[in-house]
N, C-alpha and C positions, 0 to 999 in steps of 0.2 A: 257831754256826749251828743249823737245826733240820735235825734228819734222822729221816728217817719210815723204816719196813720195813714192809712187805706181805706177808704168804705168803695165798698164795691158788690157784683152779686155775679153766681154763677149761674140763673137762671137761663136755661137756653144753651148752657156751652158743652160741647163736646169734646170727644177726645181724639189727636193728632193721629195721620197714620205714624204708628213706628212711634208713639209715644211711648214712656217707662210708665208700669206700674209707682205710685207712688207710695211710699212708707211699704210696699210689697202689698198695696192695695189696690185691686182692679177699677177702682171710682167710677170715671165718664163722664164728670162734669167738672174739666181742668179750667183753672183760671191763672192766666201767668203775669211777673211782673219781672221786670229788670233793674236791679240794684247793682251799681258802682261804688265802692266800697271808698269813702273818700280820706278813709284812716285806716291802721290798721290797730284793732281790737275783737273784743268779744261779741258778737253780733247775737240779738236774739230777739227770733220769730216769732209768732204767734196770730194764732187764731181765737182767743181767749173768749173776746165779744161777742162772735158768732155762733147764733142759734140754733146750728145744725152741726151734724158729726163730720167733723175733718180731719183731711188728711196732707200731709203738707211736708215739703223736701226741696232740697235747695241742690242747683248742681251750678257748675262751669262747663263752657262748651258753646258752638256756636249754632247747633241745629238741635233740634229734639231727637234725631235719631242716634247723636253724637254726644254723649251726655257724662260727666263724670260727677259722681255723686258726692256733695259734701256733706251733707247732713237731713235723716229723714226722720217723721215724728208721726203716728198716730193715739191721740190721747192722752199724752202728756198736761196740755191744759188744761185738764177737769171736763166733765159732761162731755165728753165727747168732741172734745177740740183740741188743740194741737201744740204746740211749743217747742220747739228747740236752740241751740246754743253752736256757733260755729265759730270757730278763730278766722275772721275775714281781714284780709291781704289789701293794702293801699292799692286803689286803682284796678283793683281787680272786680270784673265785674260777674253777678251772680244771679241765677236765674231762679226765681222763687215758683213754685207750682204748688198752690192750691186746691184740692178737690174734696167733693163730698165723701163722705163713705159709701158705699155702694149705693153709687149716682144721687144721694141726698142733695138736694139745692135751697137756695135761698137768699138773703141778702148775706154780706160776709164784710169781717173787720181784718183787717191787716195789721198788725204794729212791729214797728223794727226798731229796735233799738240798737246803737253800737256805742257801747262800755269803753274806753278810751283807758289805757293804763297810765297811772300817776307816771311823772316823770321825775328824774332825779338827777343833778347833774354835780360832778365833781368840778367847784373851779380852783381848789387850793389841793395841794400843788399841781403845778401845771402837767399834761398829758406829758408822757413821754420822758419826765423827769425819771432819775436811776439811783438809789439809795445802796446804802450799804445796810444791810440785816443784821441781827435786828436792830430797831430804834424807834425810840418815839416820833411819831408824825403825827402833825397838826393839820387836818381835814376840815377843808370847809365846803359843806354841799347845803345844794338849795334841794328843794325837793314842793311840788306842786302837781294838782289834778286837772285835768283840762277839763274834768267834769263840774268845776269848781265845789264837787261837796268833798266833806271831812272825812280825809284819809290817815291811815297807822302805815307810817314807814319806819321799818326799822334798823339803825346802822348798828350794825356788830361789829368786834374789836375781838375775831375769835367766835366764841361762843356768847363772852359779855354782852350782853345792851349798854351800848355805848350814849345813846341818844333816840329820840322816838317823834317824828313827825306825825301830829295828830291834825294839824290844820296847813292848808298851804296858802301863801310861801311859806315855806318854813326854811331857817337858816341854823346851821350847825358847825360850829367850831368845838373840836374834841382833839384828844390825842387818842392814837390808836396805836398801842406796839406793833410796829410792819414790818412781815418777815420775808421781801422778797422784792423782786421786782414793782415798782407802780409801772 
């Protein structure tokens, strides 16, 4: 995954004409930051570090008065700091706003993390191949985490657990009764 840290402070900053309430909190002392989403995954925020009580929301848009909201959070990270979790879009870019709770300031931590989902790919049989229903098929997939840690993938045949990737690569050649189109 990629994981970003921030140290920064919002001592001294103020709030935009026409800026949003953040988390539906009035603050006044915003601090912003621009993240491009270089994958698409789990993305998750936080203010955990930081000293002070925060408030913190994430939007798309190109101006502060123009804002569409993706995800906002007051208090979730314990003691009065902040965390949230948003499904972020390859290439899309995200405008993170930080602030005190009613105007609190201070120095302030950032951390971004984006969760990268395992991948799993069919090469046996080829895309587009066409069977007759039902029949046994011979399936072989790869399956791996770009996070490189230890992932449960699991391949069903139905309901059965046919096979179970706990580590990647992982390779799997199984039969699976297949009832329909590949």
């Amino acid at each position: 995954g990629s994981f970003t840290d921030i140290l920064g402070s919002n001592v001294g900053a103020t709030k935009e004409f026409g800026e949003p309430n953040h988390a539906l909190e009035i603050g006044g002392r915003s601090v912003w930051f621009a993240w491009t989403a270089p994958a698409s995954g789990v993305a998750t925020v936080a203010t955990t570090d930081t000293s002070f009580d925060t408030v913190l929301a994430v939007y798309t848009g190109s101006a502060v008065t123009n804002l569409t909201v993706v995800a906002t959070d007051d208090d979730s990270g314990g003691n009065g700091t902040s965390r949230l979790e948003f499904n972020a879009v390859a290439g899309t870019t995200y405008r993170i706003a930080v602030d005190g709770f009613a105007g609190a300031s201070g120095p302030l931590a950032l951390s971004l993390h984006l969760n990268l989902p395992p991948l799993v790919s069919i090469t046996a049989p080829s895309n587009g191949t066409v069977f007759n229903a039902p029949m046994n098929l011979t399936v072989t997939a790869t399956a791996s985490d770009p996070d490189g840690t230890v992932v449960r993938i699991e391949f069903l045949d139905g309901t059965n657990l046919v096979g179970v990737a706990t580590s990647a690569p992982f390779n799997l050649t199984t039969n699976i009764l297949f009832g329909g189109n590949f």
